[in-house]
Backbone bond lengths (Angstrom), bond angles and torsions (degrees), N, CA, C in turn:
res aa  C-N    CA-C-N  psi(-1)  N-CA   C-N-CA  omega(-1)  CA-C   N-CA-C  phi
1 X - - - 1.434 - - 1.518 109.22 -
2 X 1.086 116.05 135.67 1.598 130.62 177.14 1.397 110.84 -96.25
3 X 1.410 110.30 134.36 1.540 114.60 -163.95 1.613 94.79 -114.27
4 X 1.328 103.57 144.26 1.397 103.36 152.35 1.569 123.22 -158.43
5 X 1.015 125.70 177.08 1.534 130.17 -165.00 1.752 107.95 -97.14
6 X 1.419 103.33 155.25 1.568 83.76 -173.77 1.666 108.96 -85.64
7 X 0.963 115.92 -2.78 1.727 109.52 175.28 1.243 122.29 -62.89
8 X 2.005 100.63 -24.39 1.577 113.31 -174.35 1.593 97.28 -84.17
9 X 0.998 102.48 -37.68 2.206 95.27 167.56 1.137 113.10 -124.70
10 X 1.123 99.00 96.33 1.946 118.48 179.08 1.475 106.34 -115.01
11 X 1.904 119.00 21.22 1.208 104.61 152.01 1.598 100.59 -140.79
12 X 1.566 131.21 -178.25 1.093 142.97 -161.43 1.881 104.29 -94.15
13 X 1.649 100.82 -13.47 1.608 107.29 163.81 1.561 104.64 -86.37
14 X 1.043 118.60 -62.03 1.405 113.07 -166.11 1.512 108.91 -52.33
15 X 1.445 131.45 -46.95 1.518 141.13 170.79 1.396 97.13 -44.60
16 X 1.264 133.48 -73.74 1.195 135.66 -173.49 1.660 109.63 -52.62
17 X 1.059 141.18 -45.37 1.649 145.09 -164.38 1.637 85.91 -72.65
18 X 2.010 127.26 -58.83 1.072 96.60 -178.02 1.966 142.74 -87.10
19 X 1.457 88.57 27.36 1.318 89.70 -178.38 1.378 96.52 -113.49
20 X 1.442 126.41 -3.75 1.522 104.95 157.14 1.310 106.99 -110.38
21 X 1.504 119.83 53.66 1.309 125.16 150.33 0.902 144.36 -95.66
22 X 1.966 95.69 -24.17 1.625 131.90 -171.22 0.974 105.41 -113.54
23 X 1.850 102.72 146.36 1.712 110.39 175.87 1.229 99.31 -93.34
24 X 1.343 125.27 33.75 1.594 117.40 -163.98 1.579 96.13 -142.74
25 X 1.553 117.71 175.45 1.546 107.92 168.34 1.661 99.33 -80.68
26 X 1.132 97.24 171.20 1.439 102.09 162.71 1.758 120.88 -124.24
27 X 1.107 115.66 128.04 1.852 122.79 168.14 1.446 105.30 -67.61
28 X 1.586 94.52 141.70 1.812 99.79 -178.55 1.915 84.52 -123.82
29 X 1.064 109.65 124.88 1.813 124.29 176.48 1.546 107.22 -90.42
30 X 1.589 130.26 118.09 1.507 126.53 163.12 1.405 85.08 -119.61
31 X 1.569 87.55 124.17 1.797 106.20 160.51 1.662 104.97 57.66
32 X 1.325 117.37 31.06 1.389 125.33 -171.95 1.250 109.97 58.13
33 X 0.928 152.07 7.71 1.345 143.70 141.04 1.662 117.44 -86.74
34 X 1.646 107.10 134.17 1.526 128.37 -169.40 1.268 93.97 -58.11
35 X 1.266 112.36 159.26 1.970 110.35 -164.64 1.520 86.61 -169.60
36 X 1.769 140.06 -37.34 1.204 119.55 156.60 1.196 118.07 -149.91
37 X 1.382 130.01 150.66 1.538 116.93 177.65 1.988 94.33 -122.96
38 X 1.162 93.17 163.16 1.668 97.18 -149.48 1.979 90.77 -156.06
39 X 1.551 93.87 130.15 1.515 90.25 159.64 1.557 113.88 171.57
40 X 1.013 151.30 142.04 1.301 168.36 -84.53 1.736 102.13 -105.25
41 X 1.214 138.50 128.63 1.503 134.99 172.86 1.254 106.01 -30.21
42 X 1.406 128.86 -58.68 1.719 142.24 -142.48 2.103 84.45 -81.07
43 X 1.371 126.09 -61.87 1.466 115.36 148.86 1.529 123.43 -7.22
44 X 1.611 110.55 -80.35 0.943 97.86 -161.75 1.729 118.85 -82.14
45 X 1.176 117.97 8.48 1.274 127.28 -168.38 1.683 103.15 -94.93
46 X 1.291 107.93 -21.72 1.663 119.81 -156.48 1.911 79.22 -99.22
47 X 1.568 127.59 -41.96 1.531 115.95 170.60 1.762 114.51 -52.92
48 X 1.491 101.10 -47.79 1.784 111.36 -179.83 1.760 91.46 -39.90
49 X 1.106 84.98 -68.62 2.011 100.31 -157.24 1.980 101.66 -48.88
50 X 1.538 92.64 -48.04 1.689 67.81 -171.97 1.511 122.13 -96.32
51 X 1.546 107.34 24.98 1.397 115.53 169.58 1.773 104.99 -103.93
52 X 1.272 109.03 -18.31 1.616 93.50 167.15 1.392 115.79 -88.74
53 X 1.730 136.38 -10.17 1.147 119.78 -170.17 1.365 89.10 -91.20
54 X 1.522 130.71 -27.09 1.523 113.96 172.48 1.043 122.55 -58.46
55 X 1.515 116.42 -14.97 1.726 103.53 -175.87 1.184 92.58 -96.52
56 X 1.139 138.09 -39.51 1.834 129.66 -179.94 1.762 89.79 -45.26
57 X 1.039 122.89 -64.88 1.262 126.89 -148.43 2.187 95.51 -60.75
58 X 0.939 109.75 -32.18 1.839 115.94 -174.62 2.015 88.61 -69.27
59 X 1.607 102.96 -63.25 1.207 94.44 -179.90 1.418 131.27 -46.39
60 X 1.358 130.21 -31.89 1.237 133.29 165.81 1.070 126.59 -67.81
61 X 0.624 116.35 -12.24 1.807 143.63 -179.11 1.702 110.35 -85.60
62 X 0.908 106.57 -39.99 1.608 112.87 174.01 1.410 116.28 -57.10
63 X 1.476 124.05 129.32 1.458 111.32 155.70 1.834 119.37 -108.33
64 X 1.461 89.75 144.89 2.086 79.94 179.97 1.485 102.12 -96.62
């Protein structure tokens, strides 16, 4: 994840240019505290996907 401060995107272009820069989400910091994280559909769909094969994968893993 790529961090940045909000002074470095203090407009709704610059936020946007760097979240289709990253294959990652990105953190937006005000006053050091996280205030937004932001990042591309195809991102967040590829988090969906690889947080459900981990839980298949915990579930298989189980014995009863």
């Amino acid at each position: 994840m790529k961090e940045y401060s909000s002074e470095e995107l203090n407009d709704i272009k610059s936020l946007i240019a760097a979240v289709h820069a990253e294959d990652d989400p990105i953190v937006v910091f005000n006053a050091g505290e996280e205030c937004l994280v932001a990042m591309r559909p195809a991102i967040f769909e590829r988090i969906l996907v690889e947080g459900a094969q981990v839980a298949a994968e915990d579930r298989r893993s189980l014995r009863l």
